[in-house]
C-alpha positions as CSV (number, residue, x, y, z in Angstrom):
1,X,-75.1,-113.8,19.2
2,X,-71.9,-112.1,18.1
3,X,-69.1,-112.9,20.7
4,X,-66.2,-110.4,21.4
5,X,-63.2,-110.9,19.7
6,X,-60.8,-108.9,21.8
7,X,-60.9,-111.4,24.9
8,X,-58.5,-113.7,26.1
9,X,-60.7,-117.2,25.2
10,X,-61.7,-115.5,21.7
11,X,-62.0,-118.3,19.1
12,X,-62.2,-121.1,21.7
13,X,-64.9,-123.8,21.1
14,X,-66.3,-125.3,24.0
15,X,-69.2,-127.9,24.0
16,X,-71.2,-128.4,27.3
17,X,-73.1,-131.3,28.0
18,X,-74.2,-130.0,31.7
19,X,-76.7,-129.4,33.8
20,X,-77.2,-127.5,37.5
21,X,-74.1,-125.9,38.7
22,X,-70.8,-127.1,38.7
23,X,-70.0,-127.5,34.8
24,X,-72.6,-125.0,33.9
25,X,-70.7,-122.5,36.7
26,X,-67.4,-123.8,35.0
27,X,-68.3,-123.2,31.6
28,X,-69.7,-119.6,32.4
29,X,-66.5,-118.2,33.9
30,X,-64.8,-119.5,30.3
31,X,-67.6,-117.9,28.2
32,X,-67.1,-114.6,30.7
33,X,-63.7,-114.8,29.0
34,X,-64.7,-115.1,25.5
35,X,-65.0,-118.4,25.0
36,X,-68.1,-119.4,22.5
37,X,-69.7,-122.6,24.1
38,X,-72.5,-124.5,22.9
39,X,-75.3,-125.8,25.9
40,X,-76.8,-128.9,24.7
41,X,-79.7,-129.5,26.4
42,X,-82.5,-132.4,26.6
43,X,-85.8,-131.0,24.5
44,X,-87.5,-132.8,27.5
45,X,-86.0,-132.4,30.7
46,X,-84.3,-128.9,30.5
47,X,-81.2,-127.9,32.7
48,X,-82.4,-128.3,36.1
49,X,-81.8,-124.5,37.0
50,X,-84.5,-123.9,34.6
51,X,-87.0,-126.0,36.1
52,X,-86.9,-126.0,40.0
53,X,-87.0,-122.5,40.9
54,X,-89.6,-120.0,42.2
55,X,-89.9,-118.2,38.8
56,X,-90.9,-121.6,37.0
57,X,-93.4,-122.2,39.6
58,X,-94.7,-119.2,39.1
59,X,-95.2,-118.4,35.8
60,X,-94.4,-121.5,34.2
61,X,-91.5,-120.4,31.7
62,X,-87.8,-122.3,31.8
63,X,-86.1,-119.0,30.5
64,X,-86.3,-116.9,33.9
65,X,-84.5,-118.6,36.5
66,X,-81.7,-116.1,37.9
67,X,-79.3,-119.5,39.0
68,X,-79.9,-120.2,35.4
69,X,-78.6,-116.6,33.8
70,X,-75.5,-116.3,36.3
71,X,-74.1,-119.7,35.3
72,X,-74.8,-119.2,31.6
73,X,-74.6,-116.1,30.2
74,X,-73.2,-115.3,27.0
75,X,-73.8,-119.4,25.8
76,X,-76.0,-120.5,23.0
77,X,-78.8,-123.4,23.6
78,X,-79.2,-126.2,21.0
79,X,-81.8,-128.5,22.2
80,X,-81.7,-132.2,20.5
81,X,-82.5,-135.6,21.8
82,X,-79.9,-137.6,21.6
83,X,-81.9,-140.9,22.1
84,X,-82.2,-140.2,17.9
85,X,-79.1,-141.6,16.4
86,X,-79.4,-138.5,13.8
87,X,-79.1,-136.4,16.4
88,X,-76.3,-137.7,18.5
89,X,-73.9,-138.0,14.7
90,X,-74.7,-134.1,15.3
91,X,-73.5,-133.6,18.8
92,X,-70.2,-136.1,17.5
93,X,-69.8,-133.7,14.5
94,X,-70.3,-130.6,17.4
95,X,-67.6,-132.0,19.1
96,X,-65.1,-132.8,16.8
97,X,-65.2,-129.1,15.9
98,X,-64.7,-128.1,19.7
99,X,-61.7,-127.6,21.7
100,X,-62.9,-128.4,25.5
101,X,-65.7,-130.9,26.4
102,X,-67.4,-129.9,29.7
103,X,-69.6,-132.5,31.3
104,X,-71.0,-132.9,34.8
105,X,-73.2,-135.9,34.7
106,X,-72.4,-139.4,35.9
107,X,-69.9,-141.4,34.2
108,X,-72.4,-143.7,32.9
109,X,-74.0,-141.3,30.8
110,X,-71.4,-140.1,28.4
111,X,-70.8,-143.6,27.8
112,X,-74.5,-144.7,27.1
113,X,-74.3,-142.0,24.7
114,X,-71.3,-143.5,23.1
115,X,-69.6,-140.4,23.4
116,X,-67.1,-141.6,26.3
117,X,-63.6,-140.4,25.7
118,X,-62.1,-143.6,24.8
119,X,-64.6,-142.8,21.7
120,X,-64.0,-139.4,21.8
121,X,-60.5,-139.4,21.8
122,X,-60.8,-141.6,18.1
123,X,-63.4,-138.9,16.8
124,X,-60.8,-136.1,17.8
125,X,-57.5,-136.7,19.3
126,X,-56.8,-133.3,20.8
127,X,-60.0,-133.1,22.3
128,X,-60.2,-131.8,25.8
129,X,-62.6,-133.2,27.6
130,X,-63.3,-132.0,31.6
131,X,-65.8,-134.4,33.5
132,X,-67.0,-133.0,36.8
133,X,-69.0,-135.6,38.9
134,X,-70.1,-135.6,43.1
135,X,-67.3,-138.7,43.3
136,X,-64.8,-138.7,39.8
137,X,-64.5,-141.1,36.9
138,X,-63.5,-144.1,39.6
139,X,-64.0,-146.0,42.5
140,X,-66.7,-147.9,44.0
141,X,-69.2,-144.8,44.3
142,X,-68.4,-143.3,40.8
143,X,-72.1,-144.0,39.9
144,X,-74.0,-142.6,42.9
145,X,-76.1,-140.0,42.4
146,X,-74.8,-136.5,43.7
147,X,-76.2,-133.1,45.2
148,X,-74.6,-130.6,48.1
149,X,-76.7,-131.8,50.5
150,X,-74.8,-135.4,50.4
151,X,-71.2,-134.4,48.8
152,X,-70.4,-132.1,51.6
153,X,-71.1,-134.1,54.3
154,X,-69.0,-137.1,52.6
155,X,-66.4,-134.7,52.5
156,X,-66.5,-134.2,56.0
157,X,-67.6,-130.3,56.3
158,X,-70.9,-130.7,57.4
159,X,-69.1,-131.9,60.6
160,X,-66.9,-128.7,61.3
161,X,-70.0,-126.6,60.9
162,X,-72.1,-125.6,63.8
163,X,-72.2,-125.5,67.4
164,X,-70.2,-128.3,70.0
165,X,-72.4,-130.7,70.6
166,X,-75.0,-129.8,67.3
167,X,-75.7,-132.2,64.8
168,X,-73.8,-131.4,61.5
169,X,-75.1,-128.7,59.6
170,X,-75.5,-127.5,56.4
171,X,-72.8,-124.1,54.9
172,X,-75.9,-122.5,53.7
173,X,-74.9,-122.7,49.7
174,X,-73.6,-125.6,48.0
175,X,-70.2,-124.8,48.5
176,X,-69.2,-128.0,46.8
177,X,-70.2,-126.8,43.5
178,X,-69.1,-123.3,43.3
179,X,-65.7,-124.8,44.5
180,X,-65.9,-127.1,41.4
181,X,-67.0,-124.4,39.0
182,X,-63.4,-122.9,39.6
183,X,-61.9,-126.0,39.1
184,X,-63.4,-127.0,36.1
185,X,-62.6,-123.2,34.6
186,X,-58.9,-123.3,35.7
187,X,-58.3,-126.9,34.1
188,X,-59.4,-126.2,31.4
189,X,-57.0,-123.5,31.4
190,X,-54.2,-125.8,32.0
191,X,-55.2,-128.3,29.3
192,X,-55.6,-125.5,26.8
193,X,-51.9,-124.5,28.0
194,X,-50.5,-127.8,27.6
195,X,-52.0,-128.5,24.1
196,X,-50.6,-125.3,22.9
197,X,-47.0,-126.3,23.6
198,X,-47.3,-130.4,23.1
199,X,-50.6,-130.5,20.6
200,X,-52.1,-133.2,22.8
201,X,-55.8,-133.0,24.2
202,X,-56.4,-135.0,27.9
203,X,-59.3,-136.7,30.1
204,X,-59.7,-134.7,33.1
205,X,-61.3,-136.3,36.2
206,X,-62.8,-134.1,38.7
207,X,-64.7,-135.4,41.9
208,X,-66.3,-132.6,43.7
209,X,-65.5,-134.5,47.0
210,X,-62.1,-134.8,46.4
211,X,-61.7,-131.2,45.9
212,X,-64.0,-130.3,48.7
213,X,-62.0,-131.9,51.2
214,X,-58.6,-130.3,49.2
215,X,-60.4,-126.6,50.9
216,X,-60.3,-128.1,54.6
217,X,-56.6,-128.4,55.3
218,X,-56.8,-127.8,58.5
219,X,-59.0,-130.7,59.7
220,X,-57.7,-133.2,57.6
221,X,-54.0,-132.6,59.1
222,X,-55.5,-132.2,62.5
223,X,-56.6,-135.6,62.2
224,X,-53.4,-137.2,60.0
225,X,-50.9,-135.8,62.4
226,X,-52.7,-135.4,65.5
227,X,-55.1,-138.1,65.5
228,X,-57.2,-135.5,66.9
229,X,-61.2,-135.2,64.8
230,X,-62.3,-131.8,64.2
231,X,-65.6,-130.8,65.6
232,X,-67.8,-127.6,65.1
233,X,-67.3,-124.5,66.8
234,X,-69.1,-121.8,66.0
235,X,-68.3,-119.1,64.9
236,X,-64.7,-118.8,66.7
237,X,-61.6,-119.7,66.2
238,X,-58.8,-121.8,67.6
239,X,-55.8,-118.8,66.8
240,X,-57.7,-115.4,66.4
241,X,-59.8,-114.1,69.8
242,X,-62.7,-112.5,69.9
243,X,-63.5,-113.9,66.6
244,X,-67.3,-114.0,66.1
245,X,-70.7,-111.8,65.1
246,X,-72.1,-109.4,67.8
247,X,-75.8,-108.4,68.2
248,X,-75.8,-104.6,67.2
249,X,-78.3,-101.8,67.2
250,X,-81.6,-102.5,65.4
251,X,-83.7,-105.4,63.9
252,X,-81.7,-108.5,63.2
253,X,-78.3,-106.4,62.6
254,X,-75.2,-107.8,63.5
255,X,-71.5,-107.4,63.0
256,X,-68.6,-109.7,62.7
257,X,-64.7,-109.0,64.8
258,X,-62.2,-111.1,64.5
259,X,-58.7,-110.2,66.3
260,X,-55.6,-111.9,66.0
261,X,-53.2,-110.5,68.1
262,X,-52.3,-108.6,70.9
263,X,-52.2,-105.5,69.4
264,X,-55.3,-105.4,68.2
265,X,-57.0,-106.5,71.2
266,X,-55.7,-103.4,72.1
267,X,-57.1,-100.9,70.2
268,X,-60.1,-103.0,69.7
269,X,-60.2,-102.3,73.9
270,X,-59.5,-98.5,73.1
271,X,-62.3,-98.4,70.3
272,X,-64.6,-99.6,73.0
273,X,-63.7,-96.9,75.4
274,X,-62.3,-99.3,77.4
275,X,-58.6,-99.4,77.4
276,X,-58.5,-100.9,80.8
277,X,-59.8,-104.1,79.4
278,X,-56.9,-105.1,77.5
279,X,-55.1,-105.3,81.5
280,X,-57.9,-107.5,82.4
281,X,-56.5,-110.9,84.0
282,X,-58.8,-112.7,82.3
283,X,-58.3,-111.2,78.5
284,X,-54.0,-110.5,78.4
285,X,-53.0,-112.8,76.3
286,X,-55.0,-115.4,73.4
287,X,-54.7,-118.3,75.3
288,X,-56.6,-116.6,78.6
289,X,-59.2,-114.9,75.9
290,X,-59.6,-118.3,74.4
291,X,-60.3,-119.7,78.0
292,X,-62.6,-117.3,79.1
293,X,-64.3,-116.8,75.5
294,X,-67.9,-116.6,76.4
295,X,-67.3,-114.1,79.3
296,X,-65.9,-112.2,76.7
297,X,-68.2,-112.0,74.5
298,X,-71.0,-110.9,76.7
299,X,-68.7,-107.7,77.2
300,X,-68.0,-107.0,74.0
301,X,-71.9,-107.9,72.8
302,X,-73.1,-105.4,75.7
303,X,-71.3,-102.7,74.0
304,X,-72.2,-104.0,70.2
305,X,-75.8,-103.8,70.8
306,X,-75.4,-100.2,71.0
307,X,-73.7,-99.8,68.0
308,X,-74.6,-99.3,64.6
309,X,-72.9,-101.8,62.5
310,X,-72.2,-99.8,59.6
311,X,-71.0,-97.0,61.8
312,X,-68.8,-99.8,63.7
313,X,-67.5,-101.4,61.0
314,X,-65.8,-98.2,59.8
315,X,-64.7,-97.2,62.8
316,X,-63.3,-100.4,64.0
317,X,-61.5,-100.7,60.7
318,X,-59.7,-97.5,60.9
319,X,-58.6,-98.1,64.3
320,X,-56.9,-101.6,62.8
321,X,-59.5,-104.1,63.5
322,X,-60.9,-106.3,61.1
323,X,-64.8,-106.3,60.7
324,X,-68.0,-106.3,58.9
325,X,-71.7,-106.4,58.5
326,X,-73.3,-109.2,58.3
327,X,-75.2,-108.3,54.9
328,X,-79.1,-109.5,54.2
329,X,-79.2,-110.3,50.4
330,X,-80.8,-106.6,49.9
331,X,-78.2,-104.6,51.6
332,X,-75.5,-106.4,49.2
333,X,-77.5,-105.2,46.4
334,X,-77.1,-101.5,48.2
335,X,-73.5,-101.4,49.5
336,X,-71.4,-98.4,49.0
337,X,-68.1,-100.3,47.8
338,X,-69.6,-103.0,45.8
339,X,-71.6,-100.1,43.7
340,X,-68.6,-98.1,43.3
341,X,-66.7,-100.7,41.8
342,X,-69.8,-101.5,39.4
343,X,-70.2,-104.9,40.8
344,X,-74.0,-105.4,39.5
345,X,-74.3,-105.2,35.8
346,X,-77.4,-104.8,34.0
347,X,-78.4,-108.1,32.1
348,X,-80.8,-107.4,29.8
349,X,-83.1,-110.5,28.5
350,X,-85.6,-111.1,26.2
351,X,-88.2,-112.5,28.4
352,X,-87.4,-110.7,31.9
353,X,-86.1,-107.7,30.5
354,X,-83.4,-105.7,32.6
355,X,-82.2,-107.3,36.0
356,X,-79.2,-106.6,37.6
357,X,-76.6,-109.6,38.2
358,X,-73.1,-110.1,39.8
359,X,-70.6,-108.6,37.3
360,X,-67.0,-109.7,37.1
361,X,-65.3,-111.9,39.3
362,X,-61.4,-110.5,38.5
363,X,-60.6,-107.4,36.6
364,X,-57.6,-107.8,33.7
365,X,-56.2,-104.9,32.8
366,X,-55.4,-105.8,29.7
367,X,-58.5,-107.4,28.7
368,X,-61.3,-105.9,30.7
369,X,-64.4,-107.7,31.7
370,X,-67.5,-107.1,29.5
371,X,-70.8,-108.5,29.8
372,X,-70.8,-111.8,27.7
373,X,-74.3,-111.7,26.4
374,X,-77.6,-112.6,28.3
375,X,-78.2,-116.4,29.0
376,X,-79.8,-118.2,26.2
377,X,-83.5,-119.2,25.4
378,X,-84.2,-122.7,26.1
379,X,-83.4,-124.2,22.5
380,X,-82.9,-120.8,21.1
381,X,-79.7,-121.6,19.0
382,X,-80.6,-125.0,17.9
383,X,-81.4,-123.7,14.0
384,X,-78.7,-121.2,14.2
385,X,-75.7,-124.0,15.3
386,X,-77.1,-126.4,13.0
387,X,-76.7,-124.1,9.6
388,X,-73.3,-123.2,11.1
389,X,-72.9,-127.2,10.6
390,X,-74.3,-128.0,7.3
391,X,-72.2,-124.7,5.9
392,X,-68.9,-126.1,7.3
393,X,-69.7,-129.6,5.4
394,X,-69.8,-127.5,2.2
């Protein structure tokens, strides 16, 4: 696979040694960006994306999993088992020829490899190597084993979500991960930066925990200064009321309002046909909204239900207030303003054949986003890399 040579990462060698989401995610928004990054994978347990999903139960193949192609598209696949010392002096010799290591396993395994950074570092002294694990390089529980199901509630947002008096719920994605994919991407920005200008490669730590909890400000000052704990609420808030999602016209269709002022309780009241509301003793100000919350929202649910929400949504917004559909995963795929900015790009494989997947997370204007390459066949690059090897030794 050809990679394009007009992008902001072009001629940046990244080695991955990942698997499920966080590096893999990481590594993908690099390769987005022209970075050419080698996945090594295990010949006998393949990336866990590859393995778990509906399309593997299916029909059997690792190469059509759609978690699989977002987080890795544009990478190539060499497939070698390490437990064969031949075959790790390869991966050394792949990584002494990289820039940026990206891992996401445990600590221990790097190091059972013998390819820790304290080794690392010897083989290649500006090596950059990222290691993304559920709780960093350190401490007591740097060894336990790590999934979003257990890293978010550690982190203490499992708490804030649902109703008062609920048991802790889960945020519906693994928001841990997805949080660390950024992470990973912009540090390895940073250290790229800072070997430019110094020539000196780094060890970076990342614990997805850590920079979980770094995304809930609010709750961990509420407690710090206020000694006060968080607790789930819905969906309102503590500033902005109404603030929630409203029943609306038709089969499971609903639309979220929030307000956060005065003013636009006001012409959220006009846009009701109710101007007279906004005089209401019991809805003036925040506070007295905020107190009298759920007698609220019956009035403003009795006129929602009415409504329909993509109608609403327009006209709400035009008359200042901010709102939205609350989208199934098909009517994202058919939204007006995500199809006129071409959000979904074609990705065309060599197994599935043409799907459509998210396209670019941030437009440059100066380097425009272009669609890296599909994601790779399990193994498919494993010849290819190694030739690019034994011609480098000659």
């Amino acid at each position: 696979m050809k990679k394009k040579t007009n992008l902001p990462l072009s001629g940046v060698k990244i080695i991955e040694f990942t698997t499920s989401w966080v590096g893999p995610g990481g590594g993908g928004l690099l390769a987005e960006m022209g970075a050419d990054i080698i996945k090594m994978e295990n010949p006998h347990v393949p990336d866990y994306w590859r393995r778990t999903v509906k399309a593997f139960q299916e029909t059997g193949s690792i190469n059509r999993s759609g978690l699989f192609a977002i987080n890795n598209r544009g990478k190539r696949s060499c497939a070698l088992d390490l437990k064969l010392p031949e075959n790790c002096e390869i991966a050394l010799q792949l990584i002494k020829r990289s820039d940026i290591l990206i891992t996401n396993f445990a600590p221990r395994v790097m190091d059972n490899l013998g390819m820790g950074y304290l080794v690392l570092k010897e083989l290649k002294p500006d090596l950059i190597m990222i290691a993304a694990s559920g709780y960093g390089a350190t401490g007591p529980d740097r060894e336990a084993v790590a999934f979003g199901v257990c890293l978010e509630p550690y982190a203490g947002l499992s708490s804030l979500i649902g109703y008062p008096g609920s048991p802790p719920m889960p945020c519906g994605t693994t928001l841990s991960d997805l949080a660390g994919q950024v992470l990973v991407a912009y540090t390895a920005l940073v250290a790229l930066h800072h070997r430019r200008t110094t020539g000196e490669g780094q060890f970076i730590d990342i614990s997805e925990v850590e920079n979980l909890i770094a995304c809930m400000p609010e709750a961990v000052m509420e407690y710090s200064m206020n000694h006060r704990v968080p607790q789930g609420q819905g969906n309102r808030d503590e500033l902005m009321v109404p603030h929630g999602t409203y029943r609306c016209k038709g089969d499971d269709k609903w639309i979220a309002i929030a307000v956060k002022n005065n003013a636009e309780w006001k012409s959220l009241c006009k846009a009701m046909g109710s101007p007279e509301l906004a005089e209401d003793e019991r809805f003036q100000d925040a506070f007295l909204r905020r107190k009298n919350e759920d007698e609220l929202n019956k009035v403003i649910t009795a006129w929602t239900l009415n409504q329909d929400n993509i109608e609403l949504m327009h006209r709400l917004q035009k008359a200042g207030v901010a709102a939205g559909p609350v989208y199934s995963g098909e009517e994202i795929y058919k939204d007006p303003h995500l199809n006129a900015r071409n959000f979904f790009v074609e990705h065309i494989h060599p197994e599935v054949g043409a799907k459509e997947l998210a396209g670019p997370y941030a437009r440059l204007s100066a380097t425009p986003w272009q669609m890296p390459g599909p994601d790779p066949l399990f193994g498919q690059h494993t010849e290819e890399i190694l030739k690019e090897l034994a011609a480098e030794k000659k």
